[in-house]
C-alpha positions as CSV (number, residue, x, y, z in Angstrom):
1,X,-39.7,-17.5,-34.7
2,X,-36.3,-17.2,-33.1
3,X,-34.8,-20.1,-31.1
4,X,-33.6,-20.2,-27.9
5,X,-30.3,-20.3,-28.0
6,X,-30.4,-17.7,-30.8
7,X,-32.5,-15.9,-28.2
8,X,-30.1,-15.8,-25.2
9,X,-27.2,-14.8,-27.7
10,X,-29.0,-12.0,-28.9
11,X,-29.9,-10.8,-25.2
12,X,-27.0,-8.7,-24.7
13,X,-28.6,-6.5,-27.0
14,X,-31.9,-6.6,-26.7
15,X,-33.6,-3.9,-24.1
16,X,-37.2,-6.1,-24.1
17,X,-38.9,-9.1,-25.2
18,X,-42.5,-9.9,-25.9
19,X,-44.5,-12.4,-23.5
20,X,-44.0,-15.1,-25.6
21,X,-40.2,-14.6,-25.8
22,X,-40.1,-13.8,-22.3
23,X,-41.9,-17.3,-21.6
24,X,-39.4,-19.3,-23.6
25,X,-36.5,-17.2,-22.0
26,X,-37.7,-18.0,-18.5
27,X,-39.1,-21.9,-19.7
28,X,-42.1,-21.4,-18.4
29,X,-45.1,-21.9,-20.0
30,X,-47.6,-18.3,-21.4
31,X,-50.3,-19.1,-19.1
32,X,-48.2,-18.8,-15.9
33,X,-46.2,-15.6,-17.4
34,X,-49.5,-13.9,-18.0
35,X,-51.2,-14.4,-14.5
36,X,-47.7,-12.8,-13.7
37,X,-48.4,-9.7,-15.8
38,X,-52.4,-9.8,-14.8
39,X,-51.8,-9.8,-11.0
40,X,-48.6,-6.8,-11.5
41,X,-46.2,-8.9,-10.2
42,X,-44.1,-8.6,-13.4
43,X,-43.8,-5.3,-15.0
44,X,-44.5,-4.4,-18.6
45,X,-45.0,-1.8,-21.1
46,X,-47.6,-1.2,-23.6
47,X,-46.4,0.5,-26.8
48,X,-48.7,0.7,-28.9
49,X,-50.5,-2.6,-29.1
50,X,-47.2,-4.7,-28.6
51,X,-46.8,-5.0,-25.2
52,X,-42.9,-5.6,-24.0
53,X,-41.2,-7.2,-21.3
54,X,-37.9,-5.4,-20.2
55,X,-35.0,-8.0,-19.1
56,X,-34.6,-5.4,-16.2
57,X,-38.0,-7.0,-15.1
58,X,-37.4,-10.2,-16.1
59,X,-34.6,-10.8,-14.1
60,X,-36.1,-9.0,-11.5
61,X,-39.8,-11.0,-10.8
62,X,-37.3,-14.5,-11.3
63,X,-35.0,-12.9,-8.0
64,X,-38.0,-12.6,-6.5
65,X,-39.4,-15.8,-7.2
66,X,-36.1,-17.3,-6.5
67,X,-36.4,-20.3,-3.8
68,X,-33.4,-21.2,-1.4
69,X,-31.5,-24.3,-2.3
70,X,-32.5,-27.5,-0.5
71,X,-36.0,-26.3,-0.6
């Protein structure tokens, strides 16, 4: 398992993550990343059996989750 730090280092590189990765990227727990795959609002692909998370994505659903300061 990679850490975190590790993780974020290695993101430059990296094209996609799995859900779990994703999760801990994000620090959010797997439940609440999976209702966000299950209801479409974040995008994935299926290769395979591995499903994948593009950072594109990721960064993406967190914009639009993004709350205004002060809030």
């Amino acid at each position: 398992m990679t850490n975190t730090p590790d993780l974020i280092n290695q993101a430059a590189q990296i094209l996609a993550v799995s859900p779990n990765e994703a999760a801990r990227l994000c620090s959010i727990g797997r439940t609440t990343l999976y209702a966000a795959l299950s209801s479409g609002e974040l995008k994935s692909v299926k290769i395979g059996t591995r499903r994948l998370i593009t950072l594109e994505a990721l960064r993406d659903w967190l914009k639009r989750n993004e709350e205004p300061s002060g809030k």
